[in-house]
Every structure is written in structure tokens, then in C-alpha cells.
ZAMARGU-4260 file (C-alpha; in steps of 0.2 Angstrom, whole numbers, plus 5000, padded with zeros to 4 digits):
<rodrens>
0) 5000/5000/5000 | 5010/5018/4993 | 5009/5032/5007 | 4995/5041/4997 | 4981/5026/5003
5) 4988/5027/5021 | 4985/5044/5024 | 4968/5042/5016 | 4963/5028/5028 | 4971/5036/5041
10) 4959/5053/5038 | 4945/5043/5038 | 4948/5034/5052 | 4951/5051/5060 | 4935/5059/5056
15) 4925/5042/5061 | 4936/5044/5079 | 4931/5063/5078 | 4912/5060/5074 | 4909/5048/5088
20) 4917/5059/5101 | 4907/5073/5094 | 4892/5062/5097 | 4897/5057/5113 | 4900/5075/5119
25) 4881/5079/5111 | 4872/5066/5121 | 4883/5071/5137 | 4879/5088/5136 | 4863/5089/5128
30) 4859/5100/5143 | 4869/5115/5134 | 4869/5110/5116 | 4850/5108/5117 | 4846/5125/5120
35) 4860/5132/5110 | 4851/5122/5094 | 4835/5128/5098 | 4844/5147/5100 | 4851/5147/5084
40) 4837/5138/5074 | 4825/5152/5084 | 4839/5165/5078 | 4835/5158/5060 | 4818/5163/5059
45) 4817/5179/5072 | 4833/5188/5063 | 4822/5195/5049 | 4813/5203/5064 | 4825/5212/5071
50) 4832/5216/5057 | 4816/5228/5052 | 4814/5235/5068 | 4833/5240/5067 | 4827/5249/5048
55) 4815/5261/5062 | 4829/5265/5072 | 4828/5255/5085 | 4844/5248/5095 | 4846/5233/5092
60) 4845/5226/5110 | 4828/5234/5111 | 4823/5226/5095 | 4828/5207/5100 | 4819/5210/5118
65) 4804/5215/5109 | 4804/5203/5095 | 4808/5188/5109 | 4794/5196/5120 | 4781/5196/5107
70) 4786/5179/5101 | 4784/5171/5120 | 4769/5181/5121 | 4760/5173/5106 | 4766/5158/5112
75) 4758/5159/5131 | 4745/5166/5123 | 4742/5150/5110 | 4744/5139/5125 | 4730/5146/5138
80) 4717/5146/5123 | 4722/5129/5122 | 4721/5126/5140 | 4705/5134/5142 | 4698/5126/5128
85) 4702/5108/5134 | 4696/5112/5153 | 4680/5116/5143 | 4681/5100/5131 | 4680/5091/5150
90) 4666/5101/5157 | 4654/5095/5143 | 4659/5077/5145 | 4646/5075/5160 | 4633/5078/5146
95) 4638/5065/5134 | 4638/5050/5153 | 4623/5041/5144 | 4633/5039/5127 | 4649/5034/5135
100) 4641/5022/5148 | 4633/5013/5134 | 4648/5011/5123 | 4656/5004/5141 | 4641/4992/5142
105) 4644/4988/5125 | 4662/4986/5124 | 4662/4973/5142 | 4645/4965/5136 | 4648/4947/5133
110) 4649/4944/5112 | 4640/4929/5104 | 4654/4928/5093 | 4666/4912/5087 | 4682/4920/5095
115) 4672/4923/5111 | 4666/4906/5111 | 4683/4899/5111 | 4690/4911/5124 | 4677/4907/5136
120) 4677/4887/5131 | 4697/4889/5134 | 4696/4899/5152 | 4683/4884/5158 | 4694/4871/5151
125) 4709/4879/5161 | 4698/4881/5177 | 4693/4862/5175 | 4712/4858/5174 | 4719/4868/5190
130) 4704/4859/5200 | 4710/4842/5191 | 4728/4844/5198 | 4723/4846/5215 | 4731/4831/5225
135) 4721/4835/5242 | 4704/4838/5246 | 4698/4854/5250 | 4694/4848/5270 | 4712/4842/5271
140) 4719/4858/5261 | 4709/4870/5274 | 4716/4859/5289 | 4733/4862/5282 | 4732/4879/5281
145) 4724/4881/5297 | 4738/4874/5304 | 4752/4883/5300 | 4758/4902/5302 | 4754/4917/5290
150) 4767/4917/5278 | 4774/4898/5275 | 4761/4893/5262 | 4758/4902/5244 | 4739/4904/5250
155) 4746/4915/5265 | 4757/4926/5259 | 4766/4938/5271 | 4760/4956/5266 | 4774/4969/5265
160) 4772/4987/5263 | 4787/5000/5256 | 4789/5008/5269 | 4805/5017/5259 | 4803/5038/5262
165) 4795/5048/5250 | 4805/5060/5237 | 4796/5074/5244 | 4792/5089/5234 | 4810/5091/5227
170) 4810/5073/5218 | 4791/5076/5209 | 4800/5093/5202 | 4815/5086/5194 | 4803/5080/5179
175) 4798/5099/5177 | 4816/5106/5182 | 4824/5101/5166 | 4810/5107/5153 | 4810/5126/5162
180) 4829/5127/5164 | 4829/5121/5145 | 4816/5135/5140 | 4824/5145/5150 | 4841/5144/5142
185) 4834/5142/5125 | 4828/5161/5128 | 4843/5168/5138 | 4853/5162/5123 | 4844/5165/5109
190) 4844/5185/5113 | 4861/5183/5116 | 4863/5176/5096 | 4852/5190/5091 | 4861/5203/5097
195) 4879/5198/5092 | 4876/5187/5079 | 4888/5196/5066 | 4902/5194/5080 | 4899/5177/5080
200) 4900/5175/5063 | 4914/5183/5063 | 4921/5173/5075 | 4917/5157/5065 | 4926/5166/5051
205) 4941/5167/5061 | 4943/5150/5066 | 4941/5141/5048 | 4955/5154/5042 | 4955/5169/5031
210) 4957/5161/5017 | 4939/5154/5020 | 4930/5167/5022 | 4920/5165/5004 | 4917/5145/5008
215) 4912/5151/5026 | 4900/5165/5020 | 4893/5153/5007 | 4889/5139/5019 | 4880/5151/5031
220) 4868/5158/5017 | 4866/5143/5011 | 4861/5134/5027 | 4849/5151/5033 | 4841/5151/5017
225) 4837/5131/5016 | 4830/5130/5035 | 4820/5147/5031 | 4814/5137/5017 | 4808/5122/5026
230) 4800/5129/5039 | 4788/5142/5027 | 4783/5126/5019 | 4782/5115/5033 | 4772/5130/5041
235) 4760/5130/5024 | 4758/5115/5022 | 4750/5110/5041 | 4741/5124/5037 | 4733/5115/5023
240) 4733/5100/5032 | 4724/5110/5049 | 4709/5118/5035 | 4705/5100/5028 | 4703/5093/5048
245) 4693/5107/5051 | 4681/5104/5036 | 4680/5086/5040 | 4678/5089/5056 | 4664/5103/5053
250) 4653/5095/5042 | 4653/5079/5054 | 4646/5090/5067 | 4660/5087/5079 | 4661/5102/5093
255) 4675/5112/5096 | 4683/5108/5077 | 4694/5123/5075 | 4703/5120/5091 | 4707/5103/5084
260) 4712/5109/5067 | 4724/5120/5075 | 4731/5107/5088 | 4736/5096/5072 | 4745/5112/5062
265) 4756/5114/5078 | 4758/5095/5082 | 4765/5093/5064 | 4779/5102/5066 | 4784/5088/5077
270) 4787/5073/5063 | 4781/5055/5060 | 4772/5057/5079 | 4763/5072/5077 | 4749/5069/5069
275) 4745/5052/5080 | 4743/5065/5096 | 4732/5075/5086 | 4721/5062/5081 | 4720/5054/5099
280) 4708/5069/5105 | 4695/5072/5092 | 4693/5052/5090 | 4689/5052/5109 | 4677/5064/5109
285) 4670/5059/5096 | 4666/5043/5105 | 4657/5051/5119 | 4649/5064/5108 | 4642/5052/5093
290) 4629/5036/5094 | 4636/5023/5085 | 4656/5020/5079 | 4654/5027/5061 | 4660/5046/5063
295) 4674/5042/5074 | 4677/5028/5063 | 4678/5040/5049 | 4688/5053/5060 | 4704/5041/5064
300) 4702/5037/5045 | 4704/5055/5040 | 4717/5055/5049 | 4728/5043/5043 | 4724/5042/5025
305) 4728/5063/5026 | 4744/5057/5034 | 4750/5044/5022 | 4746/5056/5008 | 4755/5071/5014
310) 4768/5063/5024 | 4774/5051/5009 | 4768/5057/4993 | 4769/5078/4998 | 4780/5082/5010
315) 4795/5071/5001 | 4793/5082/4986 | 4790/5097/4995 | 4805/5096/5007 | 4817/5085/4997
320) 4816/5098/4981 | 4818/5115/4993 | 4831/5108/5004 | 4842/5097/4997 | 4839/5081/5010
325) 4832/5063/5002 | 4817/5054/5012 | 4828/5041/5020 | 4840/5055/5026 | 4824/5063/5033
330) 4817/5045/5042 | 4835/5043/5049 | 4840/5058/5055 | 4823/5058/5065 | 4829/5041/5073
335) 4846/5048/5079 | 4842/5065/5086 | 4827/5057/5096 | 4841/5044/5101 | 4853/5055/5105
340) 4840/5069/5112 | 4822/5062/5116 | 4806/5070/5107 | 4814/5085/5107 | 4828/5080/5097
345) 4816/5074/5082 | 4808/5093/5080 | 4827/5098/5078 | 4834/5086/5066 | 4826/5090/5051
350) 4833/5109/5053 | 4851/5102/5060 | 4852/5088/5046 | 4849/5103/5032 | 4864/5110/5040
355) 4875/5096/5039 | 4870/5094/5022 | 4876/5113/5016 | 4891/5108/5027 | 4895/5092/5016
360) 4890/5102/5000 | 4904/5116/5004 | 4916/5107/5012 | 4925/5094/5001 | 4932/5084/5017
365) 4912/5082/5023 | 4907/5076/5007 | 4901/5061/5013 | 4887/5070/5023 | 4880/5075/5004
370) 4882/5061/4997 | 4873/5051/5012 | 4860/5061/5016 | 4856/5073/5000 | 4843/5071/4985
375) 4858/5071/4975 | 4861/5055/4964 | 4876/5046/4972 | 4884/5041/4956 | 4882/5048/4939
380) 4868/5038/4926 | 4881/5032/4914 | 4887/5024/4930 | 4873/5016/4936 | 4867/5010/4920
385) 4883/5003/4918 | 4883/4995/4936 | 4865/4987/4932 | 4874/4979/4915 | 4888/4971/4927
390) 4876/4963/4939 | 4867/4958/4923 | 4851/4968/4927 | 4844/4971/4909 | 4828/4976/4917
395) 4835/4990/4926 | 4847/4994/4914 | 4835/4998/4901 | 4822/5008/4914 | 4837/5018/4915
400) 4842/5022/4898 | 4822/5028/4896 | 4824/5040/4910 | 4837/5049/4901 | 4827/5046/4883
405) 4812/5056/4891 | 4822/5070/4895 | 4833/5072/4880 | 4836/5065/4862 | 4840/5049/4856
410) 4857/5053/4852 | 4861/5064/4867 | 4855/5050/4880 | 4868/5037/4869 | 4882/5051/4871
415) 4878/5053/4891 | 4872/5035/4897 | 4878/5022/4882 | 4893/5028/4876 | 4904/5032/4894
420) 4897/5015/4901 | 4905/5006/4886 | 4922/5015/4885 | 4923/5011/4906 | 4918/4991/4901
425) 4931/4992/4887 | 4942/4999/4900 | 4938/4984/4913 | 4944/4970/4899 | 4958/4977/4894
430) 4964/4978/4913 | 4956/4958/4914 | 4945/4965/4927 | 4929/4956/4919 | 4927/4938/4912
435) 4924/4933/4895 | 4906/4927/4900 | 4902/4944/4909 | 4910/4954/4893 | 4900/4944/4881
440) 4883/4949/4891 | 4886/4967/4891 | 4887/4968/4872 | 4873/4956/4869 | 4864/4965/4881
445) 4869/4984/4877 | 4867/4978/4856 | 4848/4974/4862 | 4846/4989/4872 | 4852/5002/4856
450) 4839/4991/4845 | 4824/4994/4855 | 4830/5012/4860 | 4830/5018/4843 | 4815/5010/4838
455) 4805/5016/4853 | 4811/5033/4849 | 4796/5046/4846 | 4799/5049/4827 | 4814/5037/4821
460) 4802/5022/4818 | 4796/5033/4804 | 4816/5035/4796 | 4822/5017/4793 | 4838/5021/4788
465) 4842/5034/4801 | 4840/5020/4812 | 4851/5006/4805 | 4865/5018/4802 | 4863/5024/4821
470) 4863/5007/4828 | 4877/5002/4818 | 4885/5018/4825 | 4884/5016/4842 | 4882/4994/4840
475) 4902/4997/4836 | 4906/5005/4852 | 4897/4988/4861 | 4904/4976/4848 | 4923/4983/4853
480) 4919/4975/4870
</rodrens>
């Protein structure tokens, strides 16, 4: 091995050693680094803010205090509607009792049903086998137990109480304590990135070098743009989403519909989970509220078929074409941020994977962050088709050279996909990297796949001639395999 591929696999194992201490220093210390993500992605979409109430004249300081004001404002504001709204939800429920006593009734009444034969056929036979096993009868089982202390047989166990003290007040507040010292710091923060947020870009200028300074200034607007991008179309499109609950909603008479329309807006900014929280309420309401199983049949139904339509037919467009991620890169990088943060982590990793993706795309030593988690194709086309030849997937092969057919000419899509794939395959047998069985495929098969490409060609049928002498053309590149 030269000294060239040592320091290549060196490198790599470098930056594997360096991502898993980075990881490691993440999960450890998700107590800053959590608030400091939720800081700068809050600095994202509240900069343009500031920035206008600076065109008024107004210091800066003042502006990010107001902005930050207004902003917890809306949101305290959001959550007492909601609160109030929910407390009145569970003042109405006393007037649907009769409905939900009868759907209790129904639900514990004995079913005349197949399965529940067999269930209760089953528990009869199992009582009939314990009494069966029995070796004595039940005088001489009472005598026995009447005979010895409390506690020696299984029938008269000793009863033991936790007598182990109480947290107190302090323990019951550690499950609120982290939340508020989050919140807190995510506000403390993120006025402090508002007010200095050119110093800090600076700063980051500084350490990359000053020969860096276009990369760095590039990444940046490239990363605010993308995550400004996502969230006005995440932010459209559960609106859309909220309208449509709320007509369905609506015309099935459910009370309170616009409260729920605008609980599943805000619940689906939180992926793949979201929208289960959101349906949970309306569905059991609906069940107190409605006679029958139908509408809240139809409710959960909405629910879900709105979901699998938006979250893998919309959104994948939406987002994949605006910010550059794919939807595996999406799926995963909501597993690892709620692995390495909790719930909180999965509204963050859509925002922090964008990043990581301009990161790869400007930086050639990240590189491998775009290539895995961008909607970029991995290799070129020529490539692939010729990869599909060498596992001898004509199938595949051929669905490739149509894609490029439907975007360009016949002879454009044999110059870009054909032509490169048979000059690399040439290349292979002349260093003896491919057998003469695996040669003679590829130019039976890439001979086969000219023919029907030039036939199949909107307007060559029609020219005969044009044909042959094209096939022949580019036959000869295949035949020189």
C-alpha cells in the first residue's frame, strides 16, 4: 500500500474517531447543546425581525427584547386558549355519561361471537384443569392451612408494605426542572445570538482561516436560506393540512373543530408522531359525543389516510426539492436526534440535518454528509446503468436508459448513458478485470438495448435508415467489448 492510501485511511479513520466523540459530547451535554440548537434555529427565523425593527431605528437590544417578548407572548397566549379550551372539552363530558356508559356496556358485554366462544370454552377448560391437579381435598387443604403460620404457604402470603421515604416535593420537580431550565436557556441564549450574531459570525470566520471566508459566507447563506425554506413550507403546508381537519371535522358535526384543526397544524411540526397526538383527541370525543362507531370511525380514518398522503407522497417532494435532503436521510435523522436527544431531538433534526447537508456540500472533506443524506444521485447515470449491466440487470438497465430518453434526444441520451458505460467496460477487459462470459453479456445485452432504443424513439420508427446507420454507429462502440 503507497503512502497516498495510508493517509487516506488514516483521515477517515480520523473523522469516524472525531464523529463519535462529537456524538458522545452531544448526548453528554445535551443539557447545553440543546438549548443552544433551539437558540440558533430560533435565531433563523426571528433575525428578519430584528432586522426591520433596526430599519425604524431602534437599537438593536431593544429590538431582539421585543421581538423575543412578542414571540413568548404569542406563544403563552396559544397555550391558555388551548388550556382553556380543553378544561371546557372536560366540562361537557358530564353531558355525553349516557353515550359513553353505553359504549362501556357495550364494549364489556359478553359477544356471541366464534372467538368469544373459544375464549370462554378455553378459560373453563383451564379452570377444570387447575381443579383436576389438586392432589388433596379441599377439607384436608383448609386443615393444612389452618395449621400453619401466615406466611409459610403460597395461599398465606406475608403482606409487605414499602415503607421506603418519600421523594418529597423536590423529587416530583426534577421531571419539570429540566424542561423550564431548557426553556429558560433556549431564551437567555437566543437573545444573546440576536444581538451579536455578526460577532459570532465573525468569529466562526476566524477559526476556519481567512482564506475561507467565501466558503464560510457561502455555507452560512446557504444553510439560513434552506432552513428558512423548510419551515415556510412545513408552516404551509399543516396549514393546509389543519383547513382540511377542520372541514372534515365541521361538516361531521364534531364540537369544538377549529381547536382541533389548530392542535394538528402545531403537532405537525413535530414529525412522523405528530399527527398520532392530534388524532387521539378528536377520536375520543367523538366517541362520547356520537351514537354509534361510524363518525369516529371516519375521523381516525381521515386522519391517517391525510397522513399517508401528505407525509409520503407531499412532504418528500416538497421538502426533498427545497432543501436538498432525500426521504431516507429525513426517516434517519429523526431516529438519531430522538436517540441522541428524546422527542425534542426529532423537531430539531430535520433543521440540523439541512445544516449538515450545506456543510457536506461546501466542504470537500464532509462530502460524505452529501452524498449520504442529499437528494443528489450518488453516482452519475452512465454509472449506474453501467453497474445494472455488470450485475446483469437488463431490466433495470433499460428503465434507466428511458429516463434519460424522456428528458433528451436519442442521440444525446447514447452520448451521456451508452457511450461512457461502454468505453469504462472496454476499459475493465483490457485491465482483465471482467470475464469473457460477463464481457459477452454486456454487448449482447447493450446491442439489444440500442435496437429497442432507437426503435422506441418518438419519430425514428418513421426513418428506417436513420435507424440502422445509428445502431450500427453506436452497435460498434458495444461490439469493441
Amino acid at each position: 500500500m503507497d503512502g497516498q492510501g495510508t493517509m487516506r485511511i488514516l483521515t477517515r479513520l480520523w473523522m469516524l474517531a472525531l464523529g463519535v466523540v462529537a456524538i458522545s459530547v452531544l448526548y453528554l451535554a445535551k443539557v447545553l447543546f440543546l438549548p443552544l440548537a433551539f437558540a440558533v434555529l430560533f435565531a433563523f427565523l426571528l433575525a428578519p425581525l430584528v432586522g426591520r425593527l433596526e430599519r425604524f431605528r431602534l437599537p438593536r437590544t431593544l429590538a431582539a427584547l421585543v421581538v423575543i417578548l412578542a414571540f413568548a407572548t404569542l406563544l403563552c397566549c396559544a397555550g391558555w386558549i388551548l388550556f382553556t379550551q380543553l378544561v371546557g372539552i372536560a366540562n361537557d363530558l358530564p353531558t355525553y355519561r349516557d353515550n359513553i356508559s353505553q359504549k362501556i356496556a357495550a364494549i364489556h358485554a359478553p359477544s356471541d361471537s366464534a372467538f368469544s366462544r373459544a375464549e370462554r370454552e378455553v378459560e373453563r377448560l383451564s379452570e377444570e384443569l387447575g381443579m383436576a391437579t389438586s392432589s388433596d381435598p379441599p377439607s384436608l387443604e383448609s386443615d393444612r392451612n389452618r395449621r400453619k403460620p401466615v406466611g409459610t404457604t403460597p395461599e398465606l402470603p406475608v403482606q409487605v408494605k414499602d415503607v421506603s421515604h418519600s421523594t418529597g416535593r423536590l423529587g416530583q420537580l426534577g421531571g419539570v426542572l429540566e424542561p423550564l431550565t431548557t426553556a429558560l436557556l433556549s431564551v437567555v441564549f437566543t437573545f444573546f445570538v440576536l444581538l451579536q450574531r455578526e460577532d459570532l459570525r465573525n468569529r466562526l470566520i476566524r477559526l476556519s482561516g481567512d482564506r475561507n471566508v467565501t466558503l464560510i459566507t457561502q455555507t452560512m447563506d446557504d444553510a439560513s436560506s434552506r432552513v428558512g425554506r423548510y419551515f415556510r413550507l412545513q408552516l404551509l403546508v399543516n396549514t393546509v393540512y389543519g383547513c382540511i381537519i377542520f372541514l372534515v371535522l365541521y361538516s361531521i358535526g364534531l364540537p369544538h373543530a377549529l381547536l382541533f384543526a389548530v392542535t394538528a397544524s402545531v403537532l405537525r411540526f413535530v414529525p412522523y408522531v405528530g399527527w398520532i397526538g392530534a388524532a387521539l383527541l378528536p377520536t375520543a370525543l367523538s366517541l362520547a359525543v356520537f351514537h354509534g362507531w361510524e363518525k369516529s370511525l371516519l375521523i381516525a380514518g381521515t386522519f391517517l389516510c391525510l397522513e399517508v398522503v401528505t407525509g409520503n407522497y407531499a412532504e418528500p417532494r416538497i421538502y426533498g426539492r427545497h432543501t436538498g435532503l432525500s426521504s431516507l436521510a429525513i426517516l434517519i435523522a429523526a431516529a438519531f436526534w430522538t436517540l441522541v436527544w428524546g422527542p425534542v431531538g426529532l423537531v430539531l433534526s430535520v433543521p440540523i440535518t439541512v445544516c449538515l447537508v450545506v456543510i457536506g456540500r461546501h466542504v470537500p472533506a464532509l462530502e460524505f454528509l452529501m452524498v449520504m443524506l442529499g437528494d443528489k444521485p450518488a453516482i452519475p447515470q452512465w454509472m449506474c446503468f453501467y453497474q445494472r449491466l455488470l450485475a446483469r440487470d437488463t431490466a433495470e438497465a433499460s428503465e434507466i436508459l428511458d429516463s434519460a430518453l424522456r428528458k433528451q434526444p436519442l442521440e444525446e441520451a447514447f452520448d451521456s448513458v451508452l457511450v461512457p458505460a461502454l468505453v469504462m467496460s472496454e476499459d475493465d477487459r483490457q485491465h482483465n478485470d471482467l470475464d469473457e462470459s460477463t464481457v459477452r453479456f454486456i454487448r449482447e445485452a447493450a446491442r439489444e438495448l440500442i435496437e429497442e432504443a432507437a426503435f422506441r424513439a418518438d419519430g425514428e420508427a418513421e426513418n428506417p435508415e436513420h435507424v440502422s446507420l445509428l445502431t450500427a454507429q453506436t452497435g460498434g462502440s458495444a461490439g469493441a467489448v
